[in-house]
Structures are given as structure tokens and as C-alpha cells.
C-alpha positions in Angstrom: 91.9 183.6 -60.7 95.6 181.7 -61.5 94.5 179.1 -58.2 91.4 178.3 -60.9 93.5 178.2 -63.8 95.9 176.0 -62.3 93.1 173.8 -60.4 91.6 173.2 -64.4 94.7 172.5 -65.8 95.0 169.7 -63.4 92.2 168.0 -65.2 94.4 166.5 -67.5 96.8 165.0 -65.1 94.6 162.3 -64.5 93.1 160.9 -67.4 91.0 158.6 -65.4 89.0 161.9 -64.1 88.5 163.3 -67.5 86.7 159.9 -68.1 84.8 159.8 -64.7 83.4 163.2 -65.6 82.3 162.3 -69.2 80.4 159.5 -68.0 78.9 161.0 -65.3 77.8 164.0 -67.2 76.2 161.8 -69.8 74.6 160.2 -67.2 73.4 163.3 -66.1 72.1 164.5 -69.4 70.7 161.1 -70.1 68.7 161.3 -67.0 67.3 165.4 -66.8 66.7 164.5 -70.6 64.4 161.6 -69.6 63.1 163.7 -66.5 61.8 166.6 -69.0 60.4 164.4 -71.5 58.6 162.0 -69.5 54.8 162.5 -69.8 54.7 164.8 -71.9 51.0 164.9 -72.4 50.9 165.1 -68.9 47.1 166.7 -68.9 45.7 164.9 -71.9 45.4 168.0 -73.8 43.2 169.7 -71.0 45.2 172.5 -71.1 45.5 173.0 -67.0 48.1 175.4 -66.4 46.5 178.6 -66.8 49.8 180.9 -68.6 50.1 177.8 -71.3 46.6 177.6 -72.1 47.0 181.3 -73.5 49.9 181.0 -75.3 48.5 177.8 -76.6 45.4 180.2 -77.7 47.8 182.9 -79.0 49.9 180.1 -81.0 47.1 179.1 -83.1 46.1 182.4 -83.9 49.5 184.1 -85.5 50.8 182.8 -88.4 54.0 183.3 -90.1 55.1 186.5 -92.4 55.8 186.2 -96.1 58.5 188.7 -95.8 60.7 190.6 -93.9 58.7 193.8 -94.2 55.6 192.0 -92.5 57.9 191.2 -89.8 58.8 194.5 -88.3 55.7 196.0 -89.3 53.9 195.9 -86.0 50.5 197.1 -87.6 49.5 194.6 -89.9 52.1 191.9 -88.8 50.3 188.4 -88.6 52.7 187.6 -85.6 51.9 190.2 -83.6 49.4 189.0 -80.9 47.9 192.5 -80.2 47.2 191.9 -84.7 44.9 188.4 -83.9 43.0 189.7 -80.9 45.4 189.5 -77.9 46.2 193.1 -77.4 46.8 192.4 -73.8 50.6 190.6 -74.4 53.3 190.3 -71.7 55.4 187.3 -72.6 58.7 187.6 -74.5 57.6 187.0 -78.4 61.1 185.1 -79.2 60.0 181.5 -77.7 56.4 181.8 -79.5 58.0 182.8 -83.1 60.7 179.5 -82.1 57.7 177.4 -81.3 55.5 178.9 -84.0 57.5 178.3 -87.0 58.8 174.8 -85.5 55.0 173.1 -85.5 54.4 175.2 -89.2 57.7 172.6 -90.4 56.0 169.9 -88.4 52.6 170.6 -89.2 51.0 170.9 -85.4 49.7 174.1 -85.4 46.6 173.6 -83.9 45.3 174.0 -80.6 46.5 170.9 -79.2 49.4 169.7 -81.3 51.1 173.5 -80.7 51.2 173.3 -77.0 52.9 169.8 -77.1 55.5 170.7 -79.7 56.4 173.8 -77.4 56.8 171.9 -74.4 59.4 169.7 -76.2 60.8 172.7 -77.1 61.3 173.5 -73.3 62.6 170.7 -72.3 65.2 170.8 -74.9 66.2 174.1 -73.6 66.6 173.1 -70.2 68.5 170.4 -71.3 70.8 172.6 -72.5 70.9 174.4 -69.8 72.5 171.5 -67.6 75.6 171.8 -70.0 75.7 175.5 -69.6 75.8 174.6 -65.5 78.7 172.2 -66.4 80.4 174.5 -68.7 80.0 177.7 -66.0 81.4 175.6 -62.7 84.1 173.8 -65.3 85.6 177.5 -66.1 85.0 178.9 -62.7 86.4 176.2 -60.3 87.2 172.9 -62.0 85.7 170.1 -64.0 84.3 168.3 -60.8 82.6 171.2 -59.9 81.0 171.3 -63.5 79.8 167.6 -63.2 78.3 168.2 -59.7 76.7 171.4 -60.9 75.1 169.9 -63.9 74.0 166.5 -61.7 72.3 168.8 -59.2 70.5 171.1 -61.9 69.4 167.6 -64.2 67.5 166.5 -60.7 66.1 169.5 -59.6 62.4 169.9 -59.6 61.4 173.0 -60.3 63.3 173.1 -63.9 61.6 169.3 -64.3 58.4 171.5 -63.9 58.9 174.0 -66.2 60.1 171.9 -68.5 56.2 170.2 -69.1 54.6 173.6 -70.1 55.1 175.4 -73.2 55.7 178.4 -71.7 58.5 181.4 -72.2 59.9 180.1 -68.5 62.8 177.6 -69.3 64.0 179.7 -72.9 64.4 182.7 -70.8 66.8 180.5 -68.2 68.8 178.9 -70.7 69.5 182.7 -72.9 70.4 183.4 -69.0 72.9 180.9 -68.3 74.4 181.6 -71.3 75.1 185.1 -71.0 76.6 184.1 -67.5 78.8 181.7 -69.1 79.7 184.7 -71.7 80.1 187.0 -68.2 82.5 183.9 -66.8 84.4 183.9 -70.3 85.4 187.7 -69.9 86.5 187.3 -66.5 88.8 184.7 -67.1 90.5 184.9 -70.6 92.3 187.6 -69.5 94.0 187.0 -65.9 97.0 187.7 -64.7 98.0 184.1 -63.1 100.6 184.2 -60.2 103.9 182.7 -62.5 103.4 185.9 -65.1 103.7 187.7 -61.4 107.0 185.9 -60.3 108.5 187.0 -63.6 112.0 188.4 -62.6 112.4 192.0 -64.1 115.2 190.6 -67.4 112.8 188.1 -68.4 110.4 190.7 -68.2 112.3 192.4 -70.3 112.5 190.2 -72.9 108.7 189.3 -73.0 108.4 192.9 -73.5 110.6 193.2 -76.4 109.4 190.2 -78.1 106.1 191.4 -77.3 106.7 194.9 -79.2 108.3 192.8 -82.1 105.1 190.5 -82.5 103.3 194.2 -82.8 105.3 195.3 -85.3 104.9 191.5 -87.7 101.7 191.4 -86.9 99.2 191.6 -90.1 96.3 193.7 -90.4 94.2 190.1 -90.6 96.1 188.7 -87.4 95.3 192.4 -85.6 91.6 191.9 -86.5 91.3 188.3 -85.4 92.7 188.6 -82.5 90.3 191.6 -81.4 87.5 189.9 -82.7 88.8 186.7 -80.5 89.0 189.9 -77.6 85.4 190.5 -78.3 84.0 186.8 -78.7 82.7 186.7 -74.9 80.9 190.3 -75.3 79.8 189.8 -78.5 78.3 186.0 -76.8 76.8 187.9 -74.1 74.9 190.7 -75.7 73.5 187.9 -78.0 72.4 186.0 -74.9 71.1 189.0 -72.9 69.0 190.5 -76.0 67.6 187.4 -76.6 66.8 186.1 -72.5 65.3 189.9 -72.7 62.8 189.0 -75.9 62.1 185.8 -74.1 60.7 187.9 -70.5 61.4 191.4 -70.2 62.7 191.3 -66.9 65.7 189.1 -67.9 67.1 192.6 -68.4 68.2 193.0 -64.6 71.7 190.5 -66.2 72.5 193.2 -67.8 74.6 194.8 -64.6 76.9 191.2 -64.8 79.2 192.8 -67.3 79.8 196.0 -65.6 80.6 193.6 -62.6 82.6 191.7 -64.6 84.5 194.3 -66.3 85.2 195.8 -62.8 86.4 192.7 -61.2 89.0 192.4 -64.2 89.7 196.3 -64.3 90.3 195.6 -60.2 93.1 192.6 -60.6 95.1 194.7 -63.1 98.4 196.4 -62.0 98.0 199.8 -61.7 100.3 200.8 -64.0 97.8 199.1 -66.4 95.1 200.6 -65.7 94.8 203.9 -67.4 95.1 202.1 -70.7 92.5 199.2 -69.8 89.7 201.9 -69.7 88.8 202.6 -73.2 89.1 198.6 -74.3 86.7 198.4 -71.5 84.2 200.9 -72.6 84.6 199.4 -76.1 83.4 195.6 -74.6 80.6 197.4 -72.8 79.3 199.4 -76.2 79.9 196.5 -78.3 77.9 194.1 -75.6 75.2 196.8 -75.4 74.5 197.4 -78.7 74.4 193.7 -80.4 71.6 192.8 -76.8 69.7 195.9 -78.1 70.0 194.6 -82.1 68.9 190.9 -80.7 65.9 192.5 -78.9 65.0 194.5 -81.6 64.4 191.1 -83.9 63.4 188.9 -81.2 60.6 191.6 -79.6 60.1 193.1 -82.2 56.2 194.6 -81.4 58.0 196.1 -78.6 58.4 198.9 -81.4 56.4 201.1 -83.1 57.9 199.9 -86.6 56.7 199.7 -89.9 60.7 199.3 -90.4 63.9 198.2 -88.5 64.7 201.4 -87.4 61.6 203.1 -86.2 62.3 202.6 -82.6 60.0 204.7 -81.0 57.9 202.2 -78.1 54.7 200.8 -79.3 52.4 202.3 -76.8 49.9 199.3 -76.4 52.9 197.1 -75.2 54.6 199.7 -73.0 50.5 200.2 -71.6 50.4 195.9 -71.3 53.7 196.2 -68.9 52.4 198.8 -66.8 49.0 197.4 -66.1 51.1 194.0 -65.4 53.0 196.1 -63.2 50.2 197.4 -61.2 48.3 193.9 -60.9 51.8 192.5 -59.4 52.1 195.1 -56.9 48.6 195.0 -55.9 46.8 198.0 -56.6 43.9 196.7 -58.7 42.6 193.0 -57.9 44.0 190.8 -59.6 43.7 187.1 -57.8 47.2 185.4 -58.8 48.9 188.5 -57.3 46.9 189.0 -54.0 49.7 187.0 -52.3 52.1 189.2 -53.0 50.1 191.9 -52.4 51.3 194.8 -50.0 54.0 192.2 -48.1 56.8 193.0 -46.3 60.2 192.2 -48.6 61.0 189.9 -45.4 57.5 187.6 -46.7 
């Protein structure tokens, strides 16, 4: 981990790179912008992708809640697909409430007018995305890396796709990326690099003892902001997981990148260090855990049984909805899209 440290602080020692990398990744946004947004309207509101035309169908027949109440009331909440007759709902509800309340400020809630506005809304996500591909190989490796990253995600065709249909597809990648970026922020903000390693043992020492004396000035503000500042990537990931999660459910499977992470760092610690590294570890896991599980919560929230926040017991018709998913995927009841896949090898 020092080699990446010391390959990004070289960044700065040319400032003519810096440059080279700003332009090209404007360049790069400029053109996976223009990619994404480029025929919009690309089926003259024929509604020809099958997964869109749905949601499109499901848009315009929620509506917003008066009140926070309504919300989490899965019953009688005017969100809730299952509530407008489309009991049979698999998608993450997050991008459809983003989408939703977007065209009720624009006034395109219709039909038509809905699926376009969510398919801007997709491409802008994707679009963010390429800065979180920058942003990912930047920390990992170096800026170059970043650049090259981004370039080759802003060209790539399959995003382009996704981008022209409003579905839950390019949301779900972009919550993704940023909890992977939160995942590459824990890794790395705490490293041991190779010159804290060829410390000789009097400066070591003294680091110590000035060390203990920072401890002992520091204020109970200072103590709280720097654990908080501790926290920042865990707290950044569970927000990203939870709400890749309410965008499609199996998003869940990032959820094993922390432990990973937290491994790797546990790993590269001296040994003498890491006895005492356990319990601030179990704290970033909890801490991660429990604000993806809070973001869930709002962002899927007919996932519950409800009326309120904390009635948490699984609302059966969407726990029934995954299950029949589940069995059309794998095959045992005919269902045409999945026939493909049906009773393959894992080598097809």
C-alpha cells in the first residue's frame, strides 16, 4: 500500500500531468455524457424494452404521500406498487420514488413524459459513475490509472445501453461503485507506508511520547471528530450499500467487500497491533451494517410490513414476489426470458 501512496504523491511532481489528466477526464465526461444523452427518445415513445415499459406503467400509477406516515405505511401507501395494482413488484423502489417525485417537480408524470424523464435520470447516474471509476483507480494505483479507467468506462457500450432506459439498472451501478470507493477509502487511510517502517527505535520513541502527549491535550470535540473522520468511509459505505440494495436486491452480495477490506487492513498490521485493532474493527463493521440496513429501510420501504418505521417484520407479498422471481430464473416454471438459463451448466 506505501508503493500506492508514494506512486499518488508523485502526481504533483509534474504539474503538466495534473493538467493532462484534467483535460482528458473532461474530455471523457464530455463525451460518455453525450454518449448517454444522445437519442434520447430513441423509440418514439413506443415503449420497446419490455422491463421499462412496466415501470413506465407503474410510474404513472403511484403518486406521492402527503406525509411521512403514508410513507412507511405499506397498506394504504400510494407509492406502494402492490397499493395501484402491481402486486407482482421486484425492482428496487428507490430509483422509481427518485424518478417519481422528479417528473411531479417537472410536471411529466404521464405515460410517456415519465419514462423519458427517468432515462435522463440514468444517464446522469452513469455519468457519475465514470467519476467514481476515476476516483477508485486514482486512490488505488495513481491518477493515470483514474483517467484510463474513466476513458474506458465513458466508451463502453453496455453502460451506453443502459443508460437509454429508465430502468433501476444504471442507479443500482453507480450506489455500487460508490460503496467500492467507500471499501477503497477504508483500505487506504489507514496504512502503514514503508518510511513509518524504517523508523529507527529513538525516533520511535519520541513519536510515541508525543503521541501519548497529543492524547492527553486532546479535547473531547477533537476526540469526536477525529472518530467520526475514522468512521467517514463506513459510514459512506453503508449509505451506498443500503441504497444500491433498495435500488435491486441483489446488490446485497457488496456487502462481503468490507469484511474483505477490514481483513486485508487487520492482515498488514504488526502483530503487536493487532489485539487492539479487533474491537475498532467490529465497531466499523456494526456502524456500516446498521446505517445500510437504516437506508434500506427508507429506500425499500414496502419491503416491510410497516404501518410505522419500526415494524420490521417482512411484508409477505414482497418476500412471495422474490421467490416466484426466483423460481422463474432458475427454471422450474416456464417463464420464456429465463429459458436460456434454464438448467445450464455454471461453465454456459
Amino acid at each position: 500500500m506505501s508503493e500506492n501512496r508514494i506512486e499518488r504523491g508523485s502526481n504533483n511532481t509534474k504539474p503538466w500531468g495534473g493538467i493532462a489528466v484534467i483535460i482528458l477526464l473532461i474530455l471523457a465526461l464530455f463525451a460518455g455524457t453525450y454518449l448517454r444523452l444522445v437519442g434520447v427518445n430513441w423509440d418514439e415513445n413506443q415503449h420497446m424494452h419490455p422491463d421499462e415499459r412496466f415501470l413506465s406503467l407503474v410510474q404513472a400509477a403511484i403518486a406521492p404521500v402527503e406525509n411521512l406516515g403514508d410513507y412507511f405505511n405499506t397498506e394504504t401507501s400510494p407509492l406502494n406498487p402492490a397499493n395501484r395494482g402491481y402486486p407482482f413488484f421486484v425492482y428496487g423502489t428507490l430509483p422509481i420514488f427518485i424518478i417519481r417525485y422528479l417528473g411531479e417537480a417537472l410536471g411529466k408524470t404521464d405515460y410517456h413524459t415519465i419514462t423519458i424523464v427517468g432515462r435522463y435520470i440514468s444517464a446522469i447516474f452513469d455519468v457519475a459513475t465514470v467519476l467514481l471509476v476515476f476516483a477508485i483507480g486514482r486512490r488505488l494505483y495513481n491518477q493515470w490509472v483514474g483517467v484510463l479507467g474513466a476513458v474506458f468506462y465513458a466508451l463502453a457500450v453496455l453502460p451506453i445501453q443502459l443508460s437509454h432506459f429508465m430502468t433501476v439498472d444504471t442507479v443500482t451501478n453507480t450506489f455500487a461503485y460508490l460503496a467500492v470507493y467507500a471499501g477503497v477509502l477504508a483500505l487506504t487511510q489507514t496504512s502503514v507506508s514503508e518510511g513509518d517502517e524504517d523508523h529507527s527505535s529513538a525516533d520511535e520513541g519520541e513519536e510515541k511520547a508525543q503521541a501519548e502527549l497529543d492524547a492527553i491535550e486532546e479535547t473531547p470535540t477533537q476526540a469526536a471528530i477525529k472518530i467520526l473522520k475514522d468512521l467517514a468511509p463506513y459510514i459512506l459505505f453503508g449509505m451506498a450499500l443500503g441504497a444500491a440494495t433498495a435500488s435491486k436486491i441483489n446488490a446485497v452480495v457488496l456487502a462481503i467487500l468490507l469484511p474483505l477490506v477490514e481483513g486485508m487492513r487487520y492482515l498488514q498490521m504488526p502483530v503487536d497491533e493487532r489485539r487492539s485493532a479487533l474491537l475498532p474493527i467490529l465497531r466499523n463493521l456494526v456502524v456500516a451494517g446498521i446505517i445500510s440496513f437504516l437506508v434500506f429501510r427508507i429506500g425499500q420501504p414496502y419491503a416491510f410490513n410497516g404501518p410505522g418505521f419500526f415494524n420490521l417484520g417482512i411484508d409477505q407479498n414482497w418476500w412471495v414476489s422474490l421467490q416466484n422471481l426466483s423460481a422463474q430464473a432458475s427454471g422450474d416454471v416456464d417463464f420464456p426470458p429465463a429459458l436460456q438459463w434454464a438448467r445450464r451448466p455454471i461453465t454456459f
